[in-house]
C-alpha positions, 0 to 999 in steps of 0.5 A: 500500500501507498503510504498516501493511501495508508494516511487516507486509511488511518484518517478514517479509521482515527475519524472513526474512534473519535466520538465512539465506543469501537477499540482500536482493532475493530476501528483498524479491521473495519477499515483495512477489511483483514488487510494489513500494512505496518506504516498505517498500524504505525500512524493509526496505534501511535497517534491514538497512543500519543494523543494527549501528548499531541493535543497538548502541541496541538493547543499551543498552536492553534490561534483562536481556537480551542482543540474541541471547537475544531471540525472533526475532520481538521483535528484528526488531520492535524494529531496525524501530521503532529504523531509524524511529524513529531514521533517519526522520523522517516519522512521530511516536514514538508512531505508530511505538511502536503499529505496533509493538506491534500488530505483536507483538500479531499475530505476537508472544506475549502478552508481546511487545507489553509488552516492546517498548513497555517497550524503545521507552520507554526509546529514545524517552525517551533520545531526546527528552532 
């Protein structure tokens, strides 16, 4: 698999537990329908693993904003890029900030994409300091 579609797959099952009582598993099976790849386990486990951690990053860097205001679907795109971009090393910050824009591009509104690339700027200049 692709790892844009591995990231297409981990939104949904990530999107998928928020808001319900499914376990992690059942969430990854219901997606992958038996199918298995290690780069999504690793972003669907990691972020779901970290993500307290995450929102606490993810707070500090939204102006206006408050991480439960946030559309679903931006906030779930938001602790995946944070979950690679701060916990993984294998790909570069600008990869990661353009998968995530092209995932809100396809599954966001027309403001998502700017949004998000506004809220990954922030992170990944805090972070190259």
């Amino acid at each position: 698999m692709k790892r844009h579609e591995a990231r297409e797959k981990a939104l949904q099952t990530l999107f998928q537990l928020e808001g319900t009582e499914l376990t992690i598993d059942e969430a990854m099976d219901h997606v992958m329908a038996g199918e298995n790849d290690n780069f999504y386990s690793l972003l669907v486990q990691g972020t779901h693993a970290n993500m307290a951690e995450i929102d606490e990053k993810l707070v500090g860097h939204l102006e206006n904003w408050s991480l439960e205001r946030l559309p679903k679907i931006e906030r779930t795109i938001l602790r995946m890029a944070i979950f690679e971009l701060g916990y993984m090393e294998d790909a570069p910050s600008r990869v990661v900030m353009n998968e995530a824009i092209e995932l809100c591009k396809t599954f966001g509104d027309d403001k998502s994409s700017r949004f998000v690339n506004g809220v990954l700027s922030k992170f990944t200049d805090e972070t190259a300091n």
